[in-house]
C-alpha positions in Angstrom: -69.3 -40.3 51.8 -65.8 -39.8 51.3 -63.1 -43.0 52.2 -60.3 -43.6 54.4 -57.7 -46.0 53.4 -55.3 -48.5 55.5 -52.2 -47.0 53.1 -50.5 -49.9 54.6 -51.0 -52.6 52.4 -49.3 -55.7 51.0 -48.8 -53.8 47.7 -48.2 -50.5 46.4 -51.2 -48.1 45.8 -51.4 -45.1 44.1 -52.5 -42.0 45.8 -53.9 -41.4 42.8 -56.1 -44.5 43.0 -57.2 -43.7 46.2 -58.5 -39.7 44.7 -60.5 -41.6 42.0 -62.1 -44.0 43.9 -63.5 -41.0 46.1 -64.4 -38.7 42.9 -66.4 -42.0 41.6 -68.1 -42.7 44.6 -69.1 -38.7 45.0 -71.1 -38.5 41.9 -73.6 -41.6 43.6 -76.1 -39.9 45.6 -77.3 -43.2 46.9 -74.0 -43.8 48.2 -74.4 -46.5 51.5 -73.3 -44.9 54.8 -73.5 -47.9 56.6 -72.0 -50.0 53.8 -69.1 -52.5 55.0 -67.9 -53.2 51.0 -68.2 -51.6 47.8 -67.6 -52.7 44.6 -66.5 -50.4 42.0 -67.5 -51.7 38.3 -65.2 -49.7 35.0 -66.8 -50.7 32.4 -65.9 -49.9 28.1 -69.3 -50.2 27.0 -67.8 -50.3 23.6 -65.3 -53.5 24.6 -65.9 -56.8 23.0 -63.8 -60.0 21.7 -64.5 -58.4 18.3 -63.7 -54.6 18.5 -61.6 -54.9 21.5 -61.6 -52.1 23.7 -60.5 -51.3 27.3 -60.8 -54.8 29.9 -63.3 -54.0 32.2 -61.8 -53.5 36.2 -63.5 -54.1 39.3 -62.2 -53.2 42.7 -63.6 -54.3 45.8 -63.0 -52.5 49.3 -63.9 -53.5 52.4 -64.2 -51.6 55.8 -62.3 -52.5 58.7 -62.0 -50.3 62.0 -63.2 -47.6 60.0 -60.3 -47.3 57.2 -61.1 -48.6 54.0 -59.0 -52.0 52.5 -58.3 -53.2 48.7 -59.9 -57.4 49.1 -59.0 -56.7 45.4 -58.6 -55.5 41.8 -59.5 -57.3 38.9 -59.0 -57.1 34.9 -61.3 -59.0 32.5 -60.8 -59.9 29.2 -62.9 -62.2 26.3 -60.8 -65.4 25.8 -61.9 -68.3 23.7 -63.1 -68.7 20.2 -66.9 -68.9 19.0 -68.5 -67.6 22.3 -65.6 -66.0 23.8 -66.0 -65.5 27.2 -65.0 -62.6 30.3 -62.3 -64.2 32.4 -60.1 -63.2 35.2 -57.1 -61.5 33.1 -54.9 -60.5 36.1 -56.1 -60.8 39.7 -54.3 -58.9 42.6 -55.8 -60.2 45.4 -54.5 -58.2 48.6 -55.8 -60.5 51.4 -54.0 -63.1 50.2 -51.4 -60.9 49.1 -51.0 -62.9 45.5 -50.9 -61.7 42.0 -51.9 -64.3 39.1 -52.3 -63.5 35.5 -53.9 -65.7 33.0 -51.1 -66.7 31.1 -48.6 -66.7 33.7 -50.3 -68.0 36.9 -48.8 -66.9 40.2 -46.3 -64.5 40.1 -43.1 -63.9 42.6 -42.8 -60.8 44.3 -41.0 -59.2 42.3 -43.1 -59.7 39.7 -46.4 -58.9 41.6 -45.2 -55.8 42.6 -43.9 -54.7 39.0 -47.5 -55.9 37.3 -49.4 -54.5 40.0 -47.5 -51.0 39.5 -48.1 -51.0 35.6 -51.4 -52.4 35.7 -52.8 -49.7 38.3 -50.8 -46.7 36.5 -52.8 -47.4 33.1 -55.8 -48.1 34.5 -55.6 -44.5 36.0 -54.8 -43.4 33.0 -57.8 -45.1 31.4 -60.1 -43.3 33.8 -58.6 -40.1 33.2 -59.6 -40.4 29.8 -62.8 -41.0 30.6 -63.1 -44.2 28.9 -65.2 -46.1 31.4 -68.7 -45.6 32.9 -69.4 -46.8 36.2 -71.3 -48.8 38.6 -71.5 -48.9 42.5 -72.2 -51.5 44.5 -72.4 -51.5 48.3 -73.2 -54.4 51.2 
């Protein structure tokens, strides 16, 4: 199964993103033909509030006319003290076409697009690494 993207989205891709999604989803051998979303899970198995670590990231596409579509992308971090918990860190959500972040809320355009660009160039860079084990999800 290999994906086709809609390259003309509300914010800025990679092409790069686009390779490792594809590579990821290559190595699944259950992979769902007929599948309408997939939910791509990176995961530090070594990141907690303690040690820190890399946030997990989760990216969810979903098929349209037969091209593929960000819904969105997702980093997680532990906040809180005692029983810290996994919260929504910064949320691009691309049918909406907003950006939040956890400490700053919504952000501006401008400010979207520059987050959104940083965020997605280090996560790539994360990945190349090979920091992150992964899980598939399809519907």
């Amino acid at each position: 199964m290999k994906l086709t993207f809609d390259q003309s989205q509300c914010f800025a891709v990679p092409e790069k993103l686009f390779s490792v999604l594809n590579i990821e989803l290559a190595k699944w051998s259950n992979a769902n033909q007929s599948a309408t979303s997939i939910i791509f899970n990176f995961r530090d198995v070594n990141y907690s509030p303690e040690n820190g670590g890399f946030h997990p990231v989760e990216i969810r596409l979903i098929k349209r006319k037969a091209l593929w579509h960000f819904d969105y992308i997702t980093d997680f971090s532990y906040h809180g003290t005692g029983y810290p918990e996994l919260v929504k860190e910064i949320d691009v959500c691309f049918q909406s076409a907003e950006v939040t972040h956890l400490h700053l809320g919504l952000l501006t355009k401008v400010s979207a697009d520059e987050l959104v660009e940083l965020f997605l160039t280090n996560f790539i860079d994360y990945v190349e690494m090979d920091v992150f084990t992964v899980e598939i999800a399809f519907s």
